[in-house]
C-alpha positions as CSV (number, residue, x, y, z in Angstrom):
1,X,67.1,-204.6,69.5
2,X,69.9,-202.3,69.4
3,X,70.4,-198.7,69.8
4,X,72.0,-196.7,68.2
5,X,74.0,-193.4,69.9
6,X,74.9,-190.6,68.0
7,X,78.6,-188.6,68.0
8,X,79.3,-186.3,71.0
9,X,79.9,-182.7,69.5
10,X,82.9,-180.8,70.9
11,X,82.4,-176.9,71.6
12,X,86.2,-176.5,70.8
13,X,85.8,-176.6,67.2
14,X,89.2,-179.1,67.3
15,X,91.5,-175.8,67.5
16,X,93.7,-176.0,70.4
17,X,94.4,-172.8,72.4
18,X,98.6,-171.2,72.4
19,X,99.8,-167.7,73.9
20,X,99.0,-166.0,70.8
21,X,95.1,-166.7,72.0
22,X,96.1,-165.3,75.1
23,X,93.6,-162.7,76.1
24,X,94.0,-159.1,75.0
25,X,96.0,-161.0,72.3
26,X,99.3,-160.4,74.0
27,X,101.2,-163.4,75.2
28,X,103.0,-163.4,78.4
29,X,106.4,-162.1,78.9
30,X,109.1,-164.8,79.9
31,X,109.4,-165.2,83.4
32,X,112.7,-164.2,85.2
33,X,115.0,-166.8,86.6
34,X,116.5,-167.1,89.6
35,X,119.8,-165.5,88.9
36,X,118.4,-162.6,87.1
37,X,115.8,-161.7,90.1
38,X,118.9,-162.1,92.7
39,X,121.4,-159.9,90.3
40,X,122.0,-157.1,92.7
41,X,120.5,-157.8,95.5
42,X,122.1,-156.9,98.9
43,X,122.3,-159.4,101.8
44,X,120.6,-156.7,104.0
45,X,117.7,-157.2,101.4
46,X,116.4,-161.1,102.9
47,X,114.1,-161.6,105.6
48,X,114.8,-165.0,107.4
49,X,112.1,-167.6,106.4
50,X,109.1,-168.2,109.5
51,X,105.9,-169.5,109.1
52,X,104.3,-167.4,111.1
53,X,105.3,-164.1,109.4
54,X,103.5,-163.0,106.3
55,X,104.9,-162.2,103.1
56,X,104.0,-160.9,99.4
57,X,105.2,-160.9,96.3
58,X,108.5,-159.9,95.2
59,X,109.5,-160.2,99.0
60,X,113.1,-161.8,99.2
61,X,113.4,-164.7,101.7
62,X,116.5,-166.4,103.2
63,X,115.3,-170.1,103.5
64,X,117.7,-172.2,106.3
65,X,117.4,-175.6,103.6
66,X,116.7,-173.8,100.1
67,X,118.8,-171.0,100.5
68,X,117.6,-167.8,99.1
69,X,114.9,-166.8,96.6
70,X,111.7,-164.8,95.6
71,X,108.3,-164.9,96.5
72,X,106.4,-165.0,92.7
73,X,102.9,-165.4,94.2
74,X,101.5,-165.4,97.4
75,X,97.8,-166.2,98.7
76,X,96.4,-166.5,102.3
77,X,98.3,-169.5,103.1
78,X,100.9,-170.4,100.9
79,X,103.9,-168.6,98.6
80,X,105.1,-169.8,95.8
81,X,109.0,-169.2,96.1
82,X,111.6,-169.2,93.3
83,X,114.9,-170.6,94.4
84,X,118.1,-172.1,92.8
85,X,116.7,-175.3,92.6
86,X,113.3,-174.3,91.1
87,X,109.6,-173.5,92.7
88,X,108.8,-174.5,96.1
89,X,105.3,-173.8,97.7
90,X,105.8,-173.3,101.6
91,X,103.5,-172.1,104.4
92,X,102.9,-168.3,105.7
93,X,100.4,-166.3,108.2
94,X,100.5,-169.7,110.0
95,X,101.1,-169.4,113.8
């Protein structure tokens, strides 16, 4: 005797999502890259990397082994920093 399953439905209606589904309908504007964020900015203007100091977003940071970049999100224990040589995720708060 055999049995005899039936065809799993999906909910998605076989329509995959894009930006134009985005909420509110807008898509999201392009993010900056490294070289327009740093255009302009002073040397006065980056803090010296530590992981015990806190930082948020939009911050500048001077990194001893990345060199510098900009914090593009932050949470309670990590950033999310944009450098030359892309993303890097690194430690904060942290003593």
């Amino acid at each position: 005797m055999s049995m005899k399953r039936t065809k799993q439905r999906t909910s998605g209606g076989g329509r995959e999502q894009d930006a134009s589904d985005a909420p509110m309908g807008r898509p999201k504007p392009p993010e900056k890259t490294w070289a327009e964020r740093m255009d302009g900015k002073e040397d006065g203007a980056f803090v010296r990397y530590a992981l015990a100091d806190r930082y948020g977003k939009d911050q500048l940071l001077e990194h001893t082994k990345f060199g510098r970049g900009v914090v593009v999100e932050s949470d309670a224990h990590r950033v999310e920093v944009l450098f030359e040589a892309g993303v890097k995720k690194l430690g904060h708060g942290q003593a």
